[in-house]
C-alpha positions as a Markdown table, in Angstrom:
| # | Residue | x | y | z |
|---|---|---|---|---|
| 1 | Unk | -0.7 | -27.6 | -10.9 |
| 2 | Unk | -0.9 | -24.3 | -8.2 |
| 3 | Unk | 2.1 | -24.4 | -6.1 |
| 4 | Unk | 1.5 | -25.3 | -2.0 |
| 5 | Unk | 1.4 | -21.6 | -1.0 |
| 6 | Unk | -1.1 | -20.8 | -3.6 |
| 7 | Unk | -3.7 | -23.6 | -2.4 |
| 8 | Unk | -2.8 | -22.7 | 1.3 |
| 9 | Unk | -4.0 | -19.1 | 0.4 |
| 10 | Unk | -7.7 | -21.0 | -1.8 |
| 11 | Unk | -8.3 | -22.4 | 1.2 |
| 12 | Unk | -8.0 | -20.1 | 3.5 |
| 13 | Unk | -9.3 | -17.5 | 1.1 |
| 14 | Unk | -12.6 | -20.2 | 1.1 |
| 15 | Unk | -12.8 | -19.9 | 4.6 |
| 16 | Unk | -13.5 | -16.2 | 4.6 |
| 17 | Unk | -15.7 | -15.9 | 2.2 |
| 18 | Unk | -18.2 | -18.2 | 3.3 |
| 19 | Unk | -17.9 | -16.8 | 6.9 |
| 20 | Unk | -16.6 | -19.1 | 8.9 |
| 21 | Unk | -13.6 | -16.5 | 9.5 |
| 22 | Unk | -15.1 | -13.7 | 10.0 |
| 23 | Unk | -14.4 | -9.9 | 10.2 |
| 24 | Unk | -11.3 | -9.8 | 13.8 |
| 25 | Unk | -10.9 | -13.2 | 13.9 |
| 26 | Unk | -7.6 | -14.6 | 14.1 |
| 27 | Unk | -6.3 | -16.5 | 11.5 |
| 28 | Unk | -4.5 | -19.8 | 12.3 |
| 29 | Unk | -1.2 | -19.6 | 13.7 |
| 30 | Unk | 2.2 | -19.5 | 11.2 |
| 31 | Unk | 3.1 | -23.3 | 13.2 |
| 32 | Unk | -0.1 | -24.6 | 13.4 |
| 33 | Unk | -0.8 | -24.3 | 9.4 |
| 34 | Unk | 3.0 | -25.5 | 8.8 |
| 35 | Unk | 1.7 | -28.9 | 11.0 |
| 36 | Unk | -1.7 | -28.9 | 9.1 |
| 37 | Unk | -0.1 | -28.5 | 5.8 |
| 38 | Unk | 3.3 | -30.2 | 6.4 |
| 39 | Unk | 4.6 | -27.2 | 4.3 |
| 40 | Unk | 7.6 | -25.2 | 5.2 |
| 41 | Unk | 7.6 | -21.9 | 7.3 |
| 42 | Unk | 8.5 | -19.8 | 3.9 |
| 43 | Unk | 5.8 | -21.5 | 2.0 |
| 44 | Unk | 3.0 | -20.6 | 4.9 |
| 45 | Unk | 4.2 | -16.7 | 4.9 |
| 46 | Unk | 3.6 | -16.9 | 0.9 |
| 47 | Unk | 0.4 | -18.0 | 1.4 |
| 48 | Unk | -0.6 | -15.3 | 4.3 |
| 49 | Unk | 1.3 | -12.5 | 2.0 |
| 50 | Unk | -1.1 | -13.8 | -0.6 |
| 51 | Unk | -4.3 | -13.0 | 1.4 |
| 52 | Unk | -2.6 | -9.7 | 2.9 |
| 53 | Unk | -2.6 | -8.4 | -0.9 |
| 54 | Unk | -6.0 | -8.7 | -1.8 |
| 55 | Unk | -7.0 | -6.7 | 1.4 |
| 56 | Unk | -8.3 | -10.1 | 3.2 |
| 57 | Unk | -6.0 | -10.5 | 6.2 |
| 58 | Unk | -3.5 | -7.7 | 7.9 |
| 59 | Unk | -1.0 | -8.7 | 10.0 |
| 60 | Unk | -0.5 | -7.1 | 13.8 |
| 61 | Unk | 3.0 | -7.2 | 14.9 |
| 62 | Unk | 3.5 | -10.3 | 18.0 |
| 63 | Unk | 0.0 | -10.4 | 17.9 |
| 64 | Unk | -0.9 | -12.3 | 14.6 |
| 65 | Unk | -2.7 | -12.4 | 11.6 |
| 66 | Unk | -6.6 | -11.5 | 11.5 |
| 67 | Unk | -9.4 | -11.4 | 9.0 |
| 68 | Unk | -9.5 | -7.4 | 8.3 |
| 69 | Unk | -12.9 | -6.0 | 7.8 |
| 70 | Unk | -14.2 | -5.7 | 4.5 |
| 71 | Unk | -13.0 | -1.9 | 3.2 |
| 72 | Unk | -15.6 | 0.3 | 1.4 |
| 73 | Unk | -15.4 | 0.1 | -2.4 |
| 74 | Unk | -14.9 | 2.8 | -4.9 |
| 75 | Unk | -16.6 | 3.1 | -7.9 |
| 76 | Unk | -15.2 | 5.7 | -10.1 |
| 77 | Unk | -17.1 | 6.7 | -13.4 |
| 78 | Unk | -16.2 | 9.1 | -15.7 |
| 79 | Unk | -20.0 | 10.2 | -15.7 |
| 80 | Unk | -18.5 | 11.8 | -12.3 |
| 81 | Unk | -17.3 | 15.2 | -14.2 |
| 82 | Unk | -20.4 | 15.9 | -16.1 |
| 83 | Unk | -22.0 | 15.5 | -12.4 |
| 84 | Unk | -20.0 | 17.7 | -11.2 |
| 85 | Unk | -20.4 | 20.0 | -13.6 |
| 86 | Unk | -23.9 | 20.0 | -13.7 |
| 87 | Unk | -24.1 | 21.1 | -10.4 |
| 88 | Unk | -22.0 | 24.2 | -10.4 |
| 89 | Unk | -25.3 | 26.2 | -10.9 |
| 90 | Unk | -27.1 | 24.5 | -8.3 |
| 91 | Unk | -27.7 | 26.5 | -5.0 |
| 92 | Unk | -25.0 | 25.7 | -2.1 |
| 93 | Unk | -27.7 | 24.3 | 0.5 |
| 94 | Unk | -28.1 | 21.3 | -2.7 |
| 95 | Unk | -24.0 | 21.4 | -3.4 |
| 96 | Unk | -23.7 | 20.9 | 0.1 |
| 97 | Unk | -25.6 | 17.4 | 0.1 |
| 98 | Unk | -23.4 | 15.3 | -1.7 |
| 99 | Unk | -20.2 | 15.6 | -3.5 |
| 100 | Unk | -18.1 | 13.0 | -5.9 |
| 101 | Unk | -16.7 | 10.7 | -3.3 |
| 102 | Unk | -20.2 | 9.8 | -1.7 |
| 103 | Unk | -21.3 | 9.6 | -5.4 |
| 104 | Unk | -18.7 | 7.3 | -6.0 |
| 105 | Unk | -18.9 | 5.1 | -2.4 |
| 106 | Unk | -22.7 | 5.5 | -1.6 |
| 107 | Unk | -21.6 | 6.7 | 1.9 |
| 108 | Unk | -23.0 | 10.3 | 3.2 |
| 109 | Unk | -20.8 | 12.8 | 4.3 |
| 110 | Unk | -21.6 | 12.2 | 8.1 |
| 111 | Unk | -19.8 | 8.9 | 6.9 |
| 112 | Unk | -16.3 | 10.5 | 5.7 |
| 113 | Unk | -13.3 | 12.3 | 7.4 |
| 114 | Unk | -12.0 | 14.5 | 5.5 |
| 115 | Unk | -8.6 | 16.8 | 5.7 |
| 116 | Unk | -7.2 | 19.2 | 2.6 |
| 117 | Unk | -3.4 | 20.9 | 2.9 |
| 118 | Unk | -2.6 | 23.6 | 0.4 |
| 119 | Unk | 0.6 | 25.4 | -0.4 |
| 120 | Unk | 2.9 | 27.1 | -3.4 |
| 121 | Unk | 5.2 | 25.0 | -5.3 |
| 122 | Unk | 7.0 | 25.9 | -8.1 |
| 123 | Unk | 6.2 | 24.2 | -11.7 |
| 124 | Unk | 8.7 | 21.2 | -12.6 |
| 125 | Unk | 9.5 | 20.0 | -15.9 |
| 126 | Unk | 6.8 | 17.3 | -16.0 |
| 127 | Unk | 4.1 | 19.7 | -15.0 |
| 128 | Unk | 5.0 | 22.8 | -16.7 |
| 129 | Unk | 4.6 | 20.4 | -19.8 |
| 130 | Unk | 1.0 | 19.5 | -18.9 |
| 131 | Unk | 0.2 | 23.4 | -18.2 |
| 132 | Unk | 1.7 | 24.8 | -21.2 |
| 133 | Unk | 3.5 | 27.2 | -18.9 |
| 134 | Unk | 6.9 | 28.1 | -18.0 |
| 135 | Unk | 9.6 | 25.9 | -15.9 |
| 136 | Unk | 9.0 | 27.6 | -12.1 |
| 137 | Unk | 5.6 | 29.2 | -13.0 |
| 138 | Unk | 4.0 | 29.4 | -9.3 |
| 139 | Unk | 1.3 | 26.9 | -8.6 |
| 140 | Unk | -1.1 | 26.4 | -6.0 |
| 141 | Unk | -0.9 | 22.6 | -4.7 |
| 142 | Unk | -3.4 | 20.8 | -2.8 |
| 143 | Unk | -3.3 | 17.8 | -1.2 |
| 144 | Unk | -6.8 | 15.3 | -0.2 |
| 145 | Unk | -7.0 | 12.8 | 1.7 |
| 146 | Unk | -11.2 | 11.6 | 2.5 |
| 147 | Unk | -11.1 | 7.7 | 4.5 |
| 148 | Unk | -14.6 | 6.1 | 6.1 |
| 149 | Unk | -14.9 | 7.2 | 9.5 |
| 150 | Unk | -13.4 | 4.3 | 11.4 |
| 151 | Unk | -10.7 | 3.4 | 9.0 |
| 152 | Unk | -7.3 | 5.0 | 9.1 |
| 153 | Unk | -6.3 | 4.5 | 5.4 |
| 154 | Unk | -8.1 | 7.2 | 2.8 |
| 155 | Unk | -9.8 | 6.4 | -0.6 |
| 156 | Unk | -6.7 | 7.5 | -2.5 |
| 157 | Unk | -3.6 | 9.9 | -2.1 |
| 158 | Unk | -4.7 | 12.9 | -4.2 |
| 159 | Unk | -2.9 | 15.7 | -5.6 |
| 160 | Unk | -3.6 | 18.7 | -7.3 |
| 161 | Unk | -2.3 | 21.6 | -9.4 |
| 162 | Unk | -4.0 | 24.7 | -10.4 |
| 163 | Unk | -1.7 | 27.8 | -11.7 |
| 164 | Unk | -1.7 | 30.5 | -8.8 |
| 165 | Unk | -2.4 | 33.5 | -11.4 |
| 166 | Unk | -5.8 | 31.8 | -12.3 |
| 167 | Unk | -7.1 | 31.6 | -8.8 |
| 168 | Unk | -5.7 | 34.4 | -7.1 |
| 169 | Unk | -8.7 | 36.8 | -7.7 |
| 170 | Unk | -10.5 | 34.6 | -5.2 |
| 171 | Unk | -9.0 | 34.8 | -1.5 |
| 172 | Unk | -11.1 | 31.5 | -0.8 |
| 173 | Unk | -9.5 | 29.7 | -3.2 |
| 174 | Unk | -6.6 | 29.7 | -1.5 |
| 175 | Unk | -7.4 | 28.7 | 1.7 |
| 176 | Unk | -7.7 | 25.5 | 2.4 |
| 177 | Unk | -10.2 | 25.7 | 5.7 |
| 178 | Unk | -12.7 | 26.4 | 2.8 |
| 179 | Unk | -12.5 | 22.6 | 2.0 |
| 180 | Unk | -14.8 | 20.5 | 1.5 |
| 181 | Unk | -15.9 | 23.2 | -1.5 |
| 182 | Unk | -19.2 | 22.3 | -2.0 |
| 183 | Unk | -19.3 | 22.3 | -5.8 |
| 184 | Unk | -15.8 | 20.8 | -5.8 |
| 185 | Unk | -13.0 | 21.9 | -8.3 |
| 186 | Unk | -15.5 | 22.5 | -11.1 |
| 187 | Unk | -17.8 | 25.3 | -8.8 |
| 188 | Unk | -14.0 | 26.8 | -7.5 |
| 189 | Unk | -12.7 | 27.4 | -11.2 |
| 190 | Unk | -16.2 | 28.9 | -12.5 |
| 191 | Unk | -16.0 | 31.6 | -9.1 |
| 192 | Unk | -12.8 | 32.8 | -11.4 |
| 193 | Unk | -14.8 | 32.6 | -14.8 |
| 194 | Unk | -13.9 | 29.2 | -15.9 |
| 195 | Unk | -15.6 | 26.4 | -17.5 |
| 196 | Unk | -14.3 | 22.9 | -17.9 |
| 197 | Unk | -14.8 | 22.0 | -21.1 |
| 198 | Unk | -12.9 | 18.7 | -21.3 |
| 199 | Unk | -11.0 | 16.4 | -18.9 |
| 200 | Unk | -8.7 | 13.5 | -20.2 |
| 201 | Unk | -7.1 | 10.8 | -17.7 |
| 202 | Unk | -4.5 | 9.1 | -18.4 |
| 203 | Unk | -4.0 | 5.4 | -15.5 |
| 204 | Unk | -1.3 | 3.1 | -15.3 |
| 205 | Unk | -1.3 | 0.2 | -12.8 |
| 206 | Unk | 2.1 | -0.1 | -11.3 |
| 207 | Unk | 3.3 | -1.6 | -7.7 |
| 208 | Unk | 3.0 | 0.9 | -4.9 |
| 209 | Unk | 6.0 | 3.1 | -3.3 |
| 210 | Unk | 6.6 | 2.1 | 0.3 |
| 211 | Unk | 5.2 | 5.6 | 1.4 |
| 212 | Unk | 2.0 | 4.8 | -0.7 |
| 213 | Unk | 1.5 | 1.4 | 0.4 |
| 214 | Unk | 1.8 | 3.0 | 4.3 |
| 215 | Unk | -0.5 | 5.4 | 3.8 |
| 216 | Unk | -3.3 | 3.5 | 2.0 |
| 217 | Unk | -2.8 | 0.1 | 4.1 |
| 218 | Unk | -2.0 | -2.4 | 1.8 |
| 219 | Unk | 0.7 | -4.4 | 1.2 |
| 220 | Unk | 4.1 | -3.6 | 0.0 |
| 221 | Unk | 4.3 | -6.8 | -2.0 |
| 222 | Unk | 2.1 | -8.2 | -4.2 |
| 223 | Unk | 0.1 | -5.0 | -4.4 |
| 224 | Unk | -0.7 | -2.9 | -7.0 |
| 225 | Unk | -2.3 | 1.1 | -7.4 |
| 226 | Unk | -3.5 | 3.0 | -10.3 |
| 227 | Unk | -1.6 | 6.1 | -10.6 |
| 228 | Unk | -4.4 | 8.2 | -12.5 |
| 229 | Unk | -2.8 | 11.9 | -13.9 |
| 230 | Unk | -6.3 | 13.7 | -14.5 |
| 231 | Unk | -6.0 | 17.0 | -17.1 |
| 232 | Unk | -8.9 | 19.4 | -17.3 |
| 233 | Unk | -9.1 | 22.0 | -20.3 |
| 234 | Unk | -11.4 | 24.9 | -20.3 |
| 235 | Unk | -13.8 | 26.3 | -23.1 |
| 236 | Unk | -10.6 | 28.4 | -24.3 |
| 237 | Unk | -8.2 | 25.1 | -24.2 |
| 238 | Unk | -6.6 | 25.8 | -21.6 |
| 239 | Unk | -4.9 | 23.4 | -19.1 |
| 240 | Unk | -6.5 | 24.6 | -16.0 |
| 241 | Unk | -6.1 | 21.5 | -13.4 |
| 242 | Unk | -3.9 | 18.8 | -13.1 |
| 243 | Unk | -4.8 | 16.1 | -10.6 |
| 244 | Unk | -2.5 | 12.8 | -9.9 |
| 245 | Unk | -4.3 | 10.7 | -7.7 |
| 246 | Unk | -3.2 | 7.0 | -6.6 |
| 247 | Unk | -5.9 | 4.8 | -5.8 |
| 248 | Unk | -5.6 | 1.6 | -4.1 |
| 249 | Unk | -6.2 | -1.6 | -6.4 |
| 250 | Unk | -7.4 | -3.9 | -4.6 |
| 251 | Unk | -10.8 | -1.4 | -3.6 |
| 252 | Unk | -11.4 | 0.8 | -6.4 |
| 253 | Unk | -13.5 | 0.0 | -9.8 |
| 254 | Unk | -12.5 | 2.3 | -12.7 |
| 255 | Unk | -15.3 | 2.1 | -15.3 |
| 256 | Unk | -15.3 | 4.3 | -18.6 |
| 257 | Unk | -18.1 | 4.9 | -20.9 |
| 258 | Unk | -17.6 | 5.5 | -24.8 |
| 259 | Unk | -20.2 | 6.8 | -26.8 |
| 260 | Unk | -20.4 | 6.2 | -30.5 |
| 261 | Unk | -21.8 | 7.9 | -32.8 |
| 262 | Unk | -24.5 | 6.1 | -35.3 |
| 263 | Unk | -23.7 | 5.0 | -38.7 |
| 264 | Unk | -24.8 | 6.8 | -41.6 |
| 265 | Unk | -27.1 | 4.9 | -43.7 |
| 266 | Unk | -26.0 | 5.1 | -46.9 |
| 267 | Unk | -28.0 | 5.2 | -50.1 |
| 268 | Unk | -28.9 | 2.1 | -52.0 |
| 269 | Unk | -27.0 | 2.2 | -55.6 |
């Protein structure tokens, strides 16, 4: 049998979805559902955490609780890198018109805000590992953040690595008033002579750091992100990008595509 909280938060949960909450409206009071109910306090804030969680209701400090507008979803394919690759040959006036995160939203880029940072770090352990390179090699790190124009939090927290030696003999590369490269990482790395050959991700769902759950406006508890590290190899096998990126679980769709090859009919005996 669901515990109170949990049929507290079906109901409630019922109540937005079919509308009769709607998007800014307030949610009923912590005393008035404890009366409705005849629940404890506790019980009611485990219900309300519930809703916070899946992105349905956010709380606003002495104000209240509210029905928070419905965030723009992510659909993120792995089709998205031989799109992106297919493009790097295209002319900039057509790279210009669309890059992955529209792809992957179905917003246009009058639609997104979008910031970049760059600067050196040196290579750690863990990423000197996934290069192939020396502990301390010099790396160029960049750090994206794209949101929906009107909404504070960003698609994901994204952060990427490319080894400084590589890039170097293109100024633009490393400056990061350049960004939004139309082309995206793909169209920088071929201005240097490489080609992507392959890209592997490796995702694991895990509960958000405080910082993470801050930035991306969900809840601490009851929350969860996939922390995605993303490894592209050139035609030589090289480990030319790494990318961890943290998306938000309770907005983004992660959808993979195997293909398999046929069978080989064999000959009758």
């Amino acid at each position: 049998m669901p515990a109170k909280y949990e049929l507290i938060a079906d109901e409630l949960r019922a109540r937005i979805v079919s509308g009769e909450l709607r998007p800014s409206d307030r949610v009923p009071g912590e005393a008035a559902l404890v009366e409705q109910y005849k629940v404890s306090p506790p019980t009611v804030r485990q219900a309300l955490a519930v809703l916070r969680a899946e992105g349905l209701v956010e709380a606003k400090h002495g104000i209240g609780t509210f029905v928070r507008t419905p965030r723009v979803k992510v659909r993120r394919t792995d089709e998205r890198y031989q799109w992106e690759k297919n493009r790097v040959h295209e002319s900039d006036s057509v790279r210009r018109t669309t890059g992955a995160t529209e792809r992957d939203t179905g917003l246009t880029l009058p639609d997104l805000s979008f910031s970049a940072h760059y600067t050196t770090t040196k290579a750690t352990d863990d990423l000197a590992d996934a290069f192939g390179v020396p502990v301390g090699t010099k790396l160029l790190q960049r750090d994206y953040r794209t949101r929906p124009r009107g909404d504070d939090a960003p698609f994901n927290l994204s952060r990427s690595y490319l080894v400084y030696d590589m890039v170097e003999q293109n100024p633009d590369l490393l400056d990061d008033s350049n960004e939004p490269w139309p082309g995206g990482t793909q169209h920088q790395l071929f201005t240097v002579g490489i080609e992507v050959a392959k890209i592997t991700e490796e995702v694991e769902a895990r509960p958000p750091t405080a910082r993470e759950a801050s930035e991306l406006g969900i809840s601490l508890e009851g929350s969860a992100v996939f922390d995605l590290r993303k490894i592209s190899i050139d035609t030589d096998g090289r480990v030319v990008e790494v990318a961890d990126v943290i998306l938000p679980g309770d907005r983004t769709q992660l959808v993979y595509t195997t293909q398999l090859a046929p069978w080989v009919e064999r000959s009758s005996k």
